[in-house]
Each structure stands twice: as C-alpha cells, then as structure tokens.
N, C-alpha and C positions, 0 to 999 in steps of 0.2 A: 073609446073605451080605455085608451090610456090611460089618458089624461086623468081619471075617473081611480082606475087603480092605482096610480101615483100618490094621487093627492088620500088617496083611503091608505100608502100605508106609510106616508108622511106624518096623516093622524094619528098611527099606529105608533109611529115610534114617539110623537112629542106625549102621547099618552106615560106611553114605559118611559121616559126620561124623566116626568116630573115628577122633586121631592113627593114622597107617601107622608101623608099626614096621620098624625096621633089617632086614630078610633076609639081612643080611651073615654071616660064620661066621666068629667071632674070629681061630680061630687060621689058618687060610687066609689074613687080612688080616696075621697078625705076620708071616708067612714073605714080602708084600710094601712090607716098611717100609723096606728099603733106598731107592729114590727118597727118603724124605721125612725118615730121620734127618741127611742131612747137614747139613741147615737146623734142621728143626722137633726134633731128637734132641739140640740143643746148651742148655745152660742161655744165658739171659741174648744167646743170639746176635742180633744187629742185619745188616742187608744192607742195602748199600750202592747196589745196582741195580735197578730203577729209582729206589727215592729210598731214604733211610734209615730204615728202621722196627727194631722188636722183631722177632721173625718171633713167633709166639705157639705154643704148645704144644698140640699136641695131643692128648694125655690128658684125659681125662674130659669132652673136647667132646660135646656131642650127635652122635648118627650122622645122621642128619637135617640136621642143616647141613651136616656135612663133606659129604653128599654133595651137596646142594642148592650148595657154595662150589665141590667140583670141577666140578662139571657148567657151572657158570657161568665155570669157567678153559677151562673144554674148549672153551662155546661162543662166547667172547670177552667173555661179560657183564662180567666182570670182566679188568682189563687187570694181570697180571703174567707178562710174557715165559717166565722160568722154571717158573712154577705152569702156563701154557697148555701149555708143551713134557709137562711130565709127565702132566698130565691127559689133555691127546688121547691118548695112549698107554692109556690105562686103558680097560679093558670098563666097563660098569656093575655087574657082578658082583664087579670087581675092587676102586670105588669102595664098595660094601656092604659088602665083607671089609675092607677098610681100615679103613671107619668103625664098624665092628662091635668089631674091634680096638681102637681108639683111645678108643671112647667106654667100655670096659671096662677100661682102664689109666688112670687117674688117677693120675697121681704128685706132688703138694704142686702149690700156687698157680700160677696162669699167670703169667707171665714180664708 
C-alpha cells in the first residue's frame, strides 16, 4: 500500500508542478482587440503619457504573461493609468481570450 501512495502523491505533485496552460479561446480574444490595437496595433508607436516608451507588440507574447501583466494593471501592481482603466474592465475570461489570441499571432520582431 506504500508503494501505491507514493507513487499517487508523486502524481500529485508533477500534476501541481506543470506550467498552467492559457484557457483562453483565440478567436473570442481577436473579436476583443479593439481596447488594445490603438496602442499595441500600431508599428513603431511610442506614448507619451505617463513617460515615453515603445508601447511593445503583442503578438507572439506568451499568454501567461499577458495575463499575469493584465492582472497586475487591474490590481495597481503595475502603474500605467491607461493599461489600469482597460484592464479593470476585463473579466478574467476576457484576459485568457486576449492572451490566447495574441500569443497565437506572431507577426515579425517586437517593436
């Protein structure tokens, strides 16, 4: 009977160790890319507020971070005014389909 609960909680843990995959549904997420092409949809686009950066591309990101980087605009972890307004706005379902989306469109080099 060891033997038997050993190996049941060996499976337990390479269960809890392995990456969580995206549950997001691609095309669900393309029909809500409006919020995010007026920024993240432009080549080469920079903003100006709060300070001046690249804004970076979202194609071919990992879904896992986009969602781990909304969630962080949702909960103030990260401070960009704009990104925090759209993110609270988002389900976490919504956040999946985005990043499901996004990490399956690759389009050439980031910005």
């Amino acid at each position: 009977m060891k033997l038997t609960t050993m190996t049941l909680s060996a499976s337990v843990l390479l269960v809890l160790a392995a990456p969580v995959q995206a549950t997001g549904d691609p095309k669900a997420g393309q029909l809500k890319t409006s919020m995010c092409a007026g920024c993240h949809g432009i080549p080469g686009w920079r903003t100006v507020y709060p300070s001046v950066y690249s804004v970076p591309k979202l194609g071919g990101q990992h879904a896992d971070y986009i969602v781990a980087a909304l969630k962080a605009y949702k909960d103030g972890e990260r401070n960009h005014p704009g990104m925090k307004s759209i993110a609270s706005s988002l389900s976490e379902q919504d956040m999946e389909d985005l990043a499901a989306y996004y990490e399956s469109s690759y389009s050439g080099p980031a910005n």
